[in-house]
The first five atom37 places (N, CA, C, CB, O) and aatype in JSON, in Angstrom:
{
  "aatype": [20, 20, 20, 20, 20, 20, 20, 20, 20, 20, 20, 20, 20, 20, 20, 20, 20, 20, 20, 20, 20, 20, 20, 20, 20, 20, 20, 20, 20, 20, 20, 20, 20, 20, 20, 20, 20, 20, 20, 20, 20, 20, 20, 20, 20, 20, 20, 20, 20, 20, 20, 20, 20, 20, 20, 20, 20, 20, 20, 20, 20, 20, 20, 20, 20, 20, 20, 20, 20, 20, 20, 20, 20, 20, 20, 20, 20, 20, 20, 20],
  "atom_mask": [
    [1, 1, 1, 1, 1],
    [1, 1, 1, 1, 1],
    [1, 1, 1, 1, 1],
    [1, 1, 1, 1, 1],
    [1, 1, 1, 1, 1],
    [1, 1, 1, 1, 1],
    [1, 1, 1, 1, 1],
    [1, 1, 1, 1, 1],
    [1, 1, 1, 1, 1],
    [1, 1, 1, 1, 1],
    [1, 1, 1, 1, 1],
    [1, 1, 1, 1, 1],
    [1, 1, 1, 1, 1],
    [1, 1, 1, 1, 1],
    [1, 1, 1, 1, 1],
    [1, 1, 1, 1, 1],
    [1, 1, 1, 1, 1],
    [1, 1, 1, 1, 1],
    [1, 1, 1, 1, 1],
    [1, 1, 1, 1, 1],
    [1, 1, 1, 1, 1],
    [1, 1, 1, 1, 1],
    [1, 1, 1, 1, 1],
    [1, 1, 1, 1, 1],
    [1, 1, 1, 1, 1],
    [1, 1, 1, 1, 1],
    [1, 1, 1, 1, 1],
    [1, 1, 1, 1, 1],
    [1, 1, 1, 1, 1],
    [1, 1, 1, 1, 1],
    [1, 1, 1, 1, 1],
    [1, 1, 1, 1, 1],
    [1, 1, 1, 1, 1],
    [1, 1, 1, 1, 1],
    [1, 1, 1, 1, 1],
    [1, 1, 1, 1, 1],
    [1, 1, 1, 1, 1],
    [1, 1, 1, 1, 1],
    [1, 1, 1, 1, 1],
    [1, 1, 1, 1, 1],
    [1, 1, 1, 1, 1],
    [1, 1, 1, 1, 1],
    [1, 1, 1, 1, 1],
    [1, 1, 1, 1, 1],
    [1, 1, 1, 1, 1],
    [1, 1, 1, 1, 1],
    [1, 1, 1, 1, 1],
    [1, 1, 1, 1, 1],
    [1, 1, 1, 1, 1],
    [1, 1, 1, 1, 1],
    [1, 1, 1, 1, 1],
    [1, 1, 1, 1, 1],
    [1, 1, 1, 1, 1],
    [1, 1, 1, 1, 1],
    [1, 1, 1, 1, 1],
    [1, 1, 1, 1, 1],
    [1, 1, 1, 1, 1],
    [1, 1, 1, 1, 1],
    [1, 1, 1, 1, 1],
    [1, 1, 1, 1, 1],
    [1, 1, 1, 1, 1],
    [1, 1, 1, 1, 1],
    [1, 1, 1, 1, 1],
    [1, 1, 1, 1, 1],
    [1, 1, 1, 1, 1],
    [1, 1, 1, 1, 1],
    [1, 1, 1, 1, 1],
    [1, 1, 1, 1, 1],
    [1, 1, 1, 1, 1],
    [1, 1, 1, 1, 1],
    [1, 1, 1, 1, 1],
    [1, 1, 1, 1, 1],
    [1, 1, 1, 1, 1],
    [1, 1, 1, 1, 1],
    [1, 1, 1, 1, 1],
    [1, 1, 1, 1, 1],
    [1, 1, 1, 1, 1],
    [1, 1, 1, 1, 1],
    [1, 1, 1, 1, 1],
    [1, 1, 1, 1, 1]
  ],
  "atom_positions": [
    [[117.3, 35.71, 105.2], [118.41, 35.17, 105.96], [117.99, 34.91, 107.39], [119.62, 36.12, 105.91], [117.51, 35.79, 108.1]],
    [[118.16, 33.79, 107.73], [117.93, 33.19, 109.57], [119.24, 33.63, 110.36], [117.86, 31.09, 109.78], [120.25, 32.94, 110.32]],
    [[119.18, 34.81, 111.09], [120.29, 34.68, 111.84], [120.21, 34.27, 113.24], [120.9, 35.78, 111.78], [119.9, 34.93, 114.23]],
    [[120.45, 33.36, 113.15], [120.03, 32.03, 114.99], [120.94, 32.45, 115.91], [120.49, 29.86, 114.93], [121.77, 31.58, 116.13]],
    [[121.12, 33.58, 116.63], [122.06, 34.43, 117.6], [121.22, 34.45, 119.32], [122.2, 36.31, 116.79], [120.3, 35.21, 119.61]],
    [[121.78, 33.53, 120.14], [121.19, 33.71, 121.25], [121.2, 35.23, 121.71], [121.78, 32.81, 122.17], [122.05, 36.11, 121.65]],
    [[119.95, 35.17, 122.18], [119.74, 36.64, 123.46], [120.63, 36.19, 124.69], [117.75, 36.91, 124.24], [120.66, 35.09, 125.24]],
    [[121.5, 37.59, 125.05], [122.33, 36.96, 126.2], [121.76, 38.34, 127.69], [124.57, 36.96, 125.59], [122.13, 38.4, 128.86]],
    [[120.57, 39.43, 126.76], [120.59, 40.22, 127.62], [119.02, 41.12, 127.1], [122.14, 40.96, 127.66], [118.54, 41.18, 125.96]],
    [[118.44, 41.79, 128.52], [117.29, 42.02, 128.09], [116.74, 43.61, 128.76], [116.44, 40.7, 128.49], [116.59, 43.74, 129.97]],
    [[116.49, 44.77, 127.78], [116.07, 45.77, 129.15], [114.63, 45.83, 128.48], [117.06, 47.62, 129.47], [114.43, 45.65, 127.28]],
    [[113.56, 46.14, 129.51], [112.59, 46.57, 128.9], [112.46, 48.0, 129.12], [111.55, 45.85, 129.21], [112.51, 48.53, 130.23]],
    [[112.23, 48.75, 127.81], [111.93, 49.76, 127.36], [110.88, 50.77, 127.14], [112.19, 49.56, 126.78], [109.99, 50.25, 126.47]],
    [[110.57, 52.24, 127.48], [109.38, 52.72, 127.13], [108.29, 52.23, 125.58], [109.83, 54.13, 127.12], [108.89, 51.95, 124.54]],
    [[107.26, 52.19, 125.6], [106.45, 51.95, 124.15], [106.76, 50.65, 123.29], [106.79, 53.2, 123.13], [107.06, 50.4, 122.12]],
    [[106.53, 49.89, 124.55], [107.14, 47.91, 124.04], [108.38, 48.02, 123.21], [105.83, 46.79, 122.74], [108.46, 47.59, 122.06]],
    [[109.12, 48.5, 123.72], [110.71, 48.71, 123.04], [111.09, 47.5, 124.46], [111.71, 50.94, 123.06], [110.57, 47.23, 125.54]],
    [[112.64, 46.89, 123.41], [113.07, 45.59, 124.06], [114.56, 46.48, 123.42], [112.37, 43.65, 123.43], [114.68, 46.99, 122.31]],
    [[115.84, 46.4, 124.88], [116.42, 46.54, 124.39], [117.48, 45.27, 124.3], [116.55, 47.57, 124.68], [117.85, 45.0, 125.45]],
    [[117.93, 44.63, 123.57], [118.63, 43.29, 123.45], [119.85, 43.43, 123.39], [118.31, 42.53, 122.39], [120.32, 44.4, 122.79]],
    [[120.76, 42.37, 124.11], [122.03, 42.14, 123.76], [122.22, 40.03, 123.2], [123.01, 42.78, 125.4], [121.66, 39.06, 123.71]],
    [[123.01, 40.08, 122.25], [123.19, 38.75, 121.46], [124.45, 38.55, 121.55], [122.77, 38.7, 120.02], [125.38, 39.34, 121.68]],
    [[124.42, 37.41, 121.45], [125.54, 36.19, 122.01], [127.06, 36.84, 121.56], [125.23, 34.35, 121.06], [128.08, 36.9, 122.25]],
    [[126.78, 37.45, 119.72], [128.25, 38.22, 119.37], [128.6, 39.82, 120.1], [128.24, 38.49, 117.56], [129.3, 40.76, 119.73]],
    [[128.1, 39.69, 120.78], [128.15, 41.38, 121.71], [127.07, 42.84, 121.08], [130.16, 42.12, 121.49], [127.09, 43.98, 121.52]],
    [[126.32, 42.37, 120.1], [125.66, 43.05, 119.41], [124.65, 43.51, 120.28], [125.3, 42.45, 118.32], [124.24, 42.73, 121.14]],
    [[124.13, 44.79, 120.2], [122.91, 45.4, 120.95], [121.97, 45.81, 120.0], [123.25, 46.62, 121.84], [122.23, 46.69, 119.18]],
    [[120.9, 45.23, 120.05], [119.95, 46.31, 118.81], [118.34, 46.28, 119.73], [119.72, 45.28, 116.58], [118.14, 45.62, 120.76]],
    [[117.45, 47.05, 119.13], [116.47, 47.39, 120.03], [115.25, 47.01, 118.93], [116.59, 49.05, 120.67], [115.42, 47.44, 117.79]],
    [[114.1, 46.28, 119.19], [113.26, 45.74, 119.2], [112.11, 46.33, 119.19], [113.4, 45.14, 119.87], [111.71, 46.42, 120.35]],
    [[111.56, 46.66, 118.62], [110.01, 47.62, 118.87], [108.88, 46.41, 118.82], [109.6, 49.04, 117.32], [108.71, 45.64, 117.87]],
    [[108.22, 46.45, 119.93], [107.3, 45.03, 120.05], [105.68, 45.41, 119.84], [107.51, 44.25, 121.78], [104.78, 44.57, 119.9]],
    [[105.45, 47.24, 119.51], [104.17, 47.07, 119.63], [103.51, 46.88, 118.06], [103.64, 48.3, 120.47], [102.49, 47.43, 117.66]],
    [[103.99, 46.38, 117.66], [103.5, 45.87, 115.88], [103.16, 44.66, 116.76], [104.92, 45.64, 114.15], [102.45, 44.08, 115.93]],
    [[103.14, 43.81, 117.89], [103.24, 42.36, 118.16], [102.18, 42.54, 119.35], [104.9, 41.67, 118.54], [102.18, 41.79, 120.32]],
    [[101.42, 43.44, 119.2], [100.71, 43.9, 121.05], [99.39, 43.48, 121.08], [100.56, 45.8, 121.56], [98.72, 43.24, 122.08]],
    [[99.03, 43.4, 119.86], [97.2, 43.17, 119.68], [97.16, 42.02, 118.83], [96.19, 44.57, 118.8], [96.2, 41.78, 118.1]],
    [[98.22, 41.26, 118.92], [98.22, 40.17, 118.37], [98.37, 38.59, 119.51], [99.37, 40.45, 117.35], [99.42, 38.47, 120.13]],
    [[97.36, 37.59, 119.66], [97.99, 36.6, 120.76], [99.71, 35.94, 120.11], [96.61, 35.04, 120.99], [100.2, 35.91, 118.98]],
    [[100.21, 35.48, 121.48], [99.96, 35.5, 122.82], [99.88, 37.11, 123.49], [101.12, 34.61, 123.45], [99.19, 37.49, 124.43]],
    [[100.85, 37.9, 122.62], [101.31, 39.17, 123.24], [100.69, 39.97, 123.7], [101.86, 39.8, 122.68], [101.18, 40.84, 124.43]],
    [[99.0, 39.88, 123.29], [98.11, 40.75, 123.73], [98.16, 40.67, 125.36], [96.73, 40.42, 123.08], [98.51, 41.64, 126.03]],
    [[97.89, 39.81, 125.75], [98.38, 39.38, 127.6], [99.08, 40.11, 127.98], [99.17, 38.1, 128.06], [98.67, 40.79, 128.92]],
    [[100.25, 40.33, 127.54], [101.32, 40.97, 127.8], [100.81, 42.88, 128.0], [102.41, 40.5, 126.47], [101.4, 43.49, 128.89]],
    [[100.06, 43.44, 127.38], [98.88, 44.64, 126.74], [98.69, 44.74, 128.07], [97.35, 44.28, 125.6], [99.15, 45.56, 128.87]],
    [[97.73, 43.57, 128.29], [96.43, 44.24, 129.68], [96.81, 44.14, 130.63], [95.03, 43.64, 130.02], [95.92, 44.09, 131.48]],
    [[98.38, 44.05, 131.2], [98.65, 43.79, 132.29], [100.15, 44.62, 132.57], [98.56, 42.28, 132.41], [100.61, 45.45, 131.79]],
    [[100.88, 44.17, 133.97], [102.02, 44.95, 133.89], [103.33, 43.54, 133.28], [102.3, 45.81, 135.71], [104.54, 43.66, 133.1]],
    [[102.57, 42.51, 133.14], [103.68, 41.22, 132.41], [104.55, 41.9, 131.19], [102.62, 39.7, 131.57], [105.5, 41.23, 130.8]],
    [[104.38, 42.82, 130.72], [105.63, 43.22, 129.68], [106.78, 43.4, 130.22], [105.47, 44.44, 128.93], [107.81, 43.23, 129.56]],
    [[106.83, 43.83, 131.72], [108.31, 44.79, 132.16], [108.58, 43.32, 132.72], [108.3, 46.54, 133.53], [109.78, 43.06, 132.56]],
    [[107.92, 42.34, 133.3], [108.71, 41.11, 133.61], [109.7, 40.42, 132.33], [107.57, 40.01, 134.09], [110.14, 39.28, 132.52]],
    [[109.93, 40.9, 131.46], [110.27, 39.96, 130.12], [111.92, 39.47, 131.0], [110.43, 41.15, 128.07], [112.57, 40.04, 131.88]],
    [[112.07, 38.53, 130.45], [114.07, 38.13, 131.44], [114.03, 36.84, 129.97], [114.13, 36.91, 134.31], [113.21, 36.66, 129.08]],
    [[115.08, 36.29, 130.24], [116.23, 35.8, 129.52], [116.3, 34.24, 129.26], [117.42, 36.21, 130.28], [117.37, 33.89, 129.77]],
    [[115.64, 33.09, 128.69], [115.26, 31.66, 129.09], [115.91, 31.33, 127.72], [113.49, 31.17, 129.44], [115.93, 32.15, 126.8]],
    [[116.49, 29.93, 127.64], [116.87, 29.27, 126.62], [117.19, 29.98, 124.96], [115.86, 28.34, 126.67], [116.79, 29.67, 123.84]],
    [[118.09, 31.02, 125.47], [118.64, 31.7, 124.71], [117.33, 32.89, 123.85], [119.48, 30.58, 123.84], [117.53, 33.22, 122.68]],
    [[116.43, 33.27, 124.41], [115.41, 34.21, 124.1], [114.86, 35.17, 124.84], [114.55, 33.67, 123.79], [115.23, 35.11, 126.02]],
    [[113.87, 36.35, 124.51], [113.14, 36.96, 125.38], [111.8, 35.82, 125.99], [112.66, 38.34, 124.59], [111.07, 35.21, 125.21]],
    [[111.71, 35.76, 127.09], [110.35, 35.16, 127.7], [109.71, 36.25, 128.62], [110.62, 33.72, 128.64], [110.32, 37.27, 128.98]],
    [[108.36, 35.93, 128.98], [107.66, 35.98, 130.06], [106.68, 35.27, 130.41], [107.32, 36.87, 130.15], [105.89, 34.68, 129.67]],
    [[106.71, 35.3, 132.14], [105.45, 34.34, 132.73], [104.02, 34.21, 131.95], [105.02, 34.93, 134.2], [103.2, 35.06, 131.58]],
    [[104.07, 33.27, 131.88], [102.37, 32.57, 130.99], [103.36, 31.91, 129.7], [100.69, 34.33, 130.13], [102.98, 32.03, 128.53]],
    [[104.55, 31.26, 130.02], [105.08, 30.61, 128.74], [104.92, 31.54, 127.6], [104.36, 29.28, 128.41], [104.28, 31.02, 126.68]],
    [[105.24, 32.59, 127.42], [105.29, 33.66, 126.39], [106.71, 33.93, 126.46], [104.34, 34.96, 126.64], [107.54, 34.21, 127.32]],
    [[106.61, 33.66, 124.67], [108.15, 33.98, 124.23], [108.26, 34.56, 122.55], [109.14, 32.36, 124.4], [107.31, 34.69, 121.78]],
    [[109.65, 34.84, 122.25], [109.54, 35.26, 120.72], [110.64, 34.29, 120.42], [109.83, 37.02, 120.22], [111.21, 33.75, 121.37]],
    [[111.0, 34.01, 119.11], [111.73, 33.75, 118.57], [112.77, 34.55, 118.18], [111.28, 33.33, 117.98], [112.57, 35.44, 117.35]],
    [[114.3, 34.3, 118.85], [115.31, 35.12, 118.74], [115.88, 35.5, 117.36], [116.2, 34.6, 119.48], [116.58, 36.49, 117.13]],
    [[115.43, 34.44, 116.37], [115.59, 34.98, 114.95], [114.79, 36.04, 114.67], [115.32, 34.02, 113.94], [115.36, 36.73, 113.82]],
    [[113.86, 36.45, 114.95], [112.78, 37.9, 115.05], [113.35, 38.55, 115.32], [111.67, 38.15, 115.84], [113.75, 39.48, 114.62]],
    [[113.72, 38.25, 116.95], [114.34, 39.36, 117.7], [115.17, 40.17, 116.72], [115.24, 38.83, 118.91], [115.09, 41.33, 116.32]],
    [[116.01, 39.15, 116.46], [117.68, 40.14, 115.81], [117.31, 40.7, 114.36], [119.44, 38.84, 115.46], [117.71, 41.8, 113.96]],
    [[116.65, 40.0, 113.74], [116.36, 40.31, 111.91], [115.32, 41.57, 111.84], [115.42, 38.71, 110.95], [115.26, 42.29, 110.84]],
    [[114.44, 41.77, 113.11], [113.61, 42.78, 113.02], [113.89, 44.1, 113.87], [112.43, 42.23, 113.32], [113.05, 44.96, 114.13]],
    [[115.25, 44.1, 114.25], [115.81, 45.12, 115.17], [116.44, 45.56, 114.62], [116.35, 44.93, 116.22], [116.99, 44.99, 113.67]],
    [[116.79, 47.32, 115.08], [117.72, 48.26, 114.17], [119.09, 47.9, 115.67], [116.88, 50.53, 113.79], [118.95, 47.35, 116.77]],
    [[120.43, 48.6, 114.92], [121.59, 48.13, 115.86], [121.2, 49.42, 116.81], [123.43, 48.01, 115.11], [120.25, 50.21, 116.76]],
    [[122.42, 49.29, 117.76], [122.66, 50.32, 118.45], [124.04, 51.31, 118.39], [122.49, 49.81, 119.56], [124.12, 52.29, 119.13]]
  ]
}
């Protein structure tokens, strides 16, 4: 199932945890280090660019055009 739910909100979290809020008021949290040694995200690894992550065209981004797909986001997150 594709659930296409904009990101409307973003904390970054200890141990590449993302905590998310989506467009229906839903909060669920994200564990990103299954995604850390993999490009682009590895970038994100060797530097302090993870805690920059903020909020662009309805997704998580960060500087260097690094982004996820918000259908990930939500389908691979437990609620809160």
């Amino acid at each position: 199932m594709n659930t296409l739910l904009d990101v409307t909100g973003v904390q970054v979290k200890p141990n590449y945890h993302l905590e998310l809020e989506f467009e229906n008021g839903e909060r669920r949290l994200f564990d990103m280090s299954a995604y850390m040694d993999r490009k682009p995200f590895i970038q994100l690894k060797q530097s302090s660019l993870f805690a920059c992550a903020s909020i662009d065209y309805g997704t998580v981004v960060w500087p260097g055009d690094i982004d996820i797909a918000p259908e990930t986001l939500y389908e691979r997150s437990i609620p809160l």
